[in-house]
C-alpha positions as CSV (number, residue, x, y, z in Angstrom):
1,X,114.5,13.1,106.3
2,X,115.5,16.1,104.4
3,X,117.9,16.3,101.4
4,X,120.0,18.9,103.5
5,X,121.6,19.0,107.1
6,X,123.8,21.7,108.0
7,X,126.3,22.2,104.6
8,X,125.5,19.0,103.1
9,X,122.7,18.6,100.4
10,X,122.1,15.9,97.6
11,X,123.8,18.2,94.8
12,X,127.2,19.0,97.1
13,X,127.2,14.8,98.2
14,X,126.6,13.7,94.5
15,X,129.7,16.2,93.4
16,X,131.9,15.1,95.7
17,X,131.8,11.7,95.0
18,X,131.6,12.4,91.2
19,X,135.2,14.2,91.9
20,X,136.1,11.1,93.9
21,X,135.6,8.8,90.4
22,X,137.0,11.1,88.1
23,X,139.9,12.1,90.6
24,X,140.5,8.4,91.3
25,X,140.5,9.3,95.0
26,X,139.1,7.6,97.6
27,X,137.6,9.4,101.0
28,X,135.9,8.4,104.4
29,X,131.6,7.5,104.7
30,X,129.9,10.5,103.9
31,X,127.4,9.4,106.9
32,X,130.8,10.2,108.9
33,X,130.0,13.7,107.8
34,X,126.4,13.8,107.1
35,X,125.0,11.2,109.6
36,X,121.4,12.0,108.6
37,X,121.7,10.7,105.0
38,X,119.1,8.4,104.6
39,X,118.0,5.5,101.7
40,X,115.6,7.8,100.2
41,X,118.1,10.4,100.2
42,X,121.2,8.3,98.9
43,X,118.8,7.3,95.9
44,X,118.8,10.9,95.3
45,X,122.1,11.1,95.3
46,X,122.5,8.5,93.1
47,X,119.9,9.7,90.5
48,X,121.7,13.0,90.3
49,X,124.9,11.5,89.3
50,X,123.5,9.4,86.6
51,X,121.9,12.8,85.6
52,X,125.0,14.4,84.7
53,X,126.3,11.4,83.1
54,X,123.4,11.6,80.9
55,X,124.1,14.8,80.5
56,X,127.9,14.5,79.6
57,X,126.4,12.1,76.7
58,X,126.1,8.7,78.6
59,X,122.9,6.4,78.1
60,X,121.8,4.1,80.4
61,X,122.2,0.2,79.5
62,X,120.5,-1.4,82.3
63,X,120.9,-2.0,86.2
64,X,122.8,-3.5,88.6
65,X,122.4,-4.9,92.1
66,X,124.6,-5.1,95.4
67,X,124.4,-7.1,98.9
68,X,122.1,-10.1,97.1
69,X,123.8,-12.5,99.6
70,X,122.2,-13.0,102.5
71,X,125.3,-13.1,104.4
72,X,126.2,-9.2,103.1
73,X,122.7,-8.5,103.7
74,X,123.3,-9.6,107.3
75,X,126.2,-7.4,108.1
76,X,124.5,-4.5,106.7
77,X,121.3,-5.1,108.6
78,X,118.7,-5.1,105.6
79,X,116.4,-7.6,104.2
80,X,116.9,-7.4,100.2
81,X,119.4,-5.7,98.0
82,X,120.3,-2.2,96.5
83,X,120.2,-1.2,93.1
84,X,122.2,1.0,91.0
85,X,122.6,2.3,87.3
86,X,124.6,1.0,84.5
87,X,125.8,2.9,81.8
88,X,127.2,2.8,78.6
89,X,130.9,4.4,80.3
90,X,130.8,1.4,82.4
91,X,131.2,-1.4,79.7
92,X,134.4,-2.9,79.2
93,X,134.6,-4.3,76.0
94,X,135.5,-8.5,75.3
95,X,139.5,-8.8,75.1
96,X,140.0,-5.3,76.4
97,X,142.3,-4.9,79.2
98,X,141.3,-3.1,82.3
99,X,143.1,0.0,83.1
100,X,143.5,-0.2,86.7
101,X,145.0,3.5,87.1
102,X,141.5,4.7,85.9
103,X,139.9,3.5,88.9
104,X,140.9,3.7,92.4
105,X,140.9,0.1,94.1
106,X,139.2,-2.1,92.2
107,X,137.6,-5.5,92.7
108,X,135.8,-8.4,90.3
109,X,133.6,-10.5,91.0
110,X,131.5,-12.8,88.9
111,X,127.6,-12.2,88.1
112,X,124.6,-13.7,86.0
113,X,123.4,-11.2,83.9
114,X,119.9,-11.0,82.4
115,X,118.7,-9.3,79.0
116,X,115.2,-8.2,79.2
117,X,113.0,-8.8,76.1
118,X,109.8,-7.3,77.5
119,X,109.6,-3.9,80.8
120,X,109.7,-5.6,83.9
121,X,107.2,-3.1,86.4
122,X,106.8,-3.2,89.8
123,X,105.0,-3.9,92.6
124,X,104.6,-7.4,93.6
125,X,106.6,-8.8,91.0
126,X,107.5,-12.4,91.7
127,X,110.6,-14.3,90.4
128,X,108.3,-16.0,88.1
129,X,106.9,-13.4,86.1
130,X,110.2,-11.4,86.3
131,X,111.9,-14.4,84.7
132,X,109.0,-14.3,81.8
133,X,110.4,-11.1,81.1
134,X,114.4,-12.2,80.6
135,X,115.1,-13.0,76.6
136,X,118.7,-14.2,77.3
137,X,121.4,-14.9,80.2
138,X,125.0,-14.4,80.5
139,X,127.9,-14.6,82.1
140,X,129.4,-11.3,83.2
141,X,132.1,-9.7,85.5
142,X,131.3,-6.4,87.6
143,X,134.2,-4.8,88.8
144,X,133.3,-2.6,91.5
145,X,135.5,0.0,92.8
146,X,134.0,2.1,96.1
147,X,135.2,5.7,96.5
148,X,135.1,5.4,99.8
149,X,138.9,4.2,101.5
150,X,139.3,0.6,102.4
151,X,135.4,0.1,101.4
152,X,134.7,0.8,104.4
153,X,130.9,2.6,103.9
154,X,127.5,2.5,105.7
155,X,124.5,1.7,103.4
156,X,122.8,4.9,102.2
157,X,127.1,6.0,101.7
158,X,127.2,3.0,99.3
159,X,123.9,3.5,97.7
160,X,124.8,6.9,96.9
161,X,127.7,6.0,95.5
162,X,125.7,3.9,92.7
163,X,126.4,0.6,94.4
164,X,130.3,0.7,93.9
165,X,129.6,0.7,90.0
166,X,132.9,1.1,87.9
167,X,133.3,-1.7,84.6
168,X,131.8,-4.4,83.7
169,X,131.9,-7.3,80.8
170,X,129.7,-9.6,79.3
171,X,129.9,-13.2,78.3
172,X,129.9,-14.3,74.5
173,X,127.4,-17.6,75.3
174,X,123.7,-16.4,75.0
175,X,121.0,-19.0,76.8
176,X,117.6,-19.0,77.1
177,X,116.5,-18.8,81.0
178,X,114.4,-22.0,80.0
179,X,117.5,-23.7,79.4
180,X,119.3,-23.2,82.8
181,X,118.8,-24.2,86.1
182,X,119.8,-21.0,87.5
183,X,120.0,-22.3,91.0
184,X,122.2,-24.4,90.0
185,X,124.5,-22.9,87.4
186,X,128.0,-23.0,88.9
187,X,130.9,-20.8,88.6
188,X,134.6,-21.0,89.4
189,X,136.7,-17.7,90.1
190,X,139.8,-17.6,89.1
191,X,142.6,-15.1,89.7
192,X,146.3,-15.7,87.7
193,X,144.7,-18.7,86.7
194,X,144.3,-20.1,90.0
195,X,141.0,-21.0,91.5
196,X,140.4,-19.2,94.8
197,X,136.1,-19.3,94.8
198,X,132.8,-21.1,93.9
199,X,129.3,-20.6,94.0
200,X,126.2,-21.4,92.0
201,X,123.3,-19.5,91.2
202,X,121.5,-20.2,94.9
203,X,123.7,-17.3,95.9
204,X,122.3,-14.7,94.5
205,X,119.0,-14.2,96.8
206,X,118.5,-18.0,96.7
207,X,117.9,-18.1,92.6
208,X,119.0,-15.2,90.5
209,X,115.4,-14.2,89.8
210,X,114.6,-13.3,93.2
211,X,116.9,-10.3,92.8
212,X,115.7,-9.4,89.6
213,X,111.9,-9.3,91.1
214,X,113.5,-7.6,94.1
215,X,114.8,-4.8,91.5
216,X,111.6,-4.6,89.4
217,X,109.9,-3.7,93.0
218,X,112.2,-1.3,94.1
219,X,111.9,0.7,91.3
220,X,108.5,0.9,91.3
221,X,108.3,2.2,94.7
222,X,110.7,5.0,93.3
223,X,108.4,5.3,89.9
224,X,110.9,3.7,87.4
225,X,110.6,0.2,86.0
226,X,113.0,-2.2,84.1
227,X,112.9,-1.9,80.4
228,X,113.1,-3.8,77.9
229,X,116.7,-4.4,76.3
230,X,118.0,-3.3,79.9
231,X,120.8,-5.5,81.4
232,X,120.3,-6.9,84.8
233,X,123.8,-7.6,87.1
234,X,122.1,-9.7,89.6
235,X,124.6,-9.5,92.0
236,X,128.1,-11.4,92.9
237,X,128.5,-14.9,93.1
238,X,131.0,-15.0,95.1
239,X,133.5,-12.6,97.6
240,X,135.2,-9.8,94.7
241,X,138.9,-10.1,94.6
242,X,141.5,-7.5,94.4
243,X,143.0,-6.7,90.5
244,X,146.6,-5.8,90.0
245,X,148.4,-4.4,87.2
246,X,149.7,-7.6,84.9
247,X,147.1,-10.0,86.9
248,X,144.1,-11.2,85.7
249,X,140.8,-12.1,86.6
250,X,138.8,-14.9,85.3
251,X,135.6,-17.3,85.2
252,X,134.3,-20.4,84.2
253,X,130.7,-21.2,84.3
254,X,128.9,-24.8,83.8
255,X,126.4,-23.2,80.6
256,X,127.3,-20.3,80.2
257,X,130.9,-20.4,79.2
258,X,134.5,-18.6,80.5
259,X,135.1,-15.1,80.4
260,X,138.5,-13.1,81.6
261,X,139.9,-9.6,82.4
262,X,143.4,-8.8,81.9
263,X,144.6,-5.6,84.1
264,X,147.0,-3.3,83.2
């Protein structure tokens, strides 16, 4: 497929939705507009807008990925997940409250998050040699927030749009991966201090380093690889919930400790 049809190109679709984030404004599917935007193309997309965030003075920290349940995988019609970038503007320190009216409608949901100690290159990684590459896990909260109204998007729209990136923060409890059962490593969501969700690790692609092989091998059929220091967001847990100014967002893991956002 081309990068172009009719006024539409991968420099005009990457602005627009940069506007969208820094305008905190959401629109409608760009694949309303620009129905032949494609995978390869939205990963075009994707890579221009980290490029003028490098440009701007951002570094990239690592890489995240979306729709690793099988159930979202389903309703989307694919077979494995999408990636996107992470980047230094995107972390939300420990204890710092999220600014809600910086982002347009945003959601949080609860991920296990690898560290890589060695590059992680594709193809035909497996989740056993991509877990030889993880120095340390953690617990982490992504929140996403789509610029696209009501999320309602089409899959090359939300690849373009770098997977619905917006904040994310880390854990404080450091593990070995030889020290978890990944599988098995439970979480409970909470929102106002309530419990409303719980999953273990067997969401995330069946074991969370299925996703990570998954992203080591879609990189590699773009030319890029996982490197070392990188964080990995392997992908929700669980269903992301809605934030709201004076709420909070919150959760506990078996090993891997609690971690919380406050939202103002």
């Amino acid at each position: 497929m081309s990068e172009q049809q009719g006024d539409w190109s991968v420099e005009r679709a990457a602005t627009v939705l940069a506007n969208a984030e820094a305008d905190r404004t959401d629109r409608g599917p760009i694949t309303d507009e620009w129905p032949g935007l494609d995978l390869d193309t939205a990963y075009q997309v994707q890579d221009e807008i980290l490029r003028r965030k490098l440009d701007a003075g951002e570094h990239i920290v690592g890489v995240k990925l979306g729709l690793t349940s099988r159930a979202k995988q389903q309703r989307m019609g694919i077979d494995s997940p999408l990636t996107g970038w992470l980047t230094d503007g995107m972390v939300l320190p420990a204890g710092v409250p999220l600014a809600t009216g910086e982002l347009i409608h945003p959601r949080v949901e609860p991920e296990i998050v690898f560290v890589l100690g060695e590059r992680l290159s594709g193809p035909a990684v497996t989740a056993a040699r991509a877990m030889e590459a993880v120095s340390h896990v953690y617990a982490g909260l992504e929140v996403i927030d789509s610029r696209y109204t009501d999320f309602r998007f089409k899959l090359p729209d939300v690849v373009a749009d770098n997977a619905s990136s917006a904040r994310f923060v880390i854990g404080s409890v450091a593990r070995k991966p030889d020290e978890l059962d990944l599988a098995l490593e439970a979480c409970l969501l909470e929102v106002d201090g309530e419990v409303v969700d719980s999953a273990t690790g067997a969401a995330v692609q069946g074991h969370p380093a299925e996703a990570l092989a998954l992203a080591a091998n879609a990189l590699a059929e773009r030319g890029l690889a996982l490197e070392a220091g990188w964080l990995v967001l392997t992908g929700g847990m669980t269903d992301a919930v809605f934030t709201r100014p004076g709420g909070s967002v919150g959760a506990h893991f078996t090993n891997l400790g609690s971690l919380l956002i406050g939202c103002e």
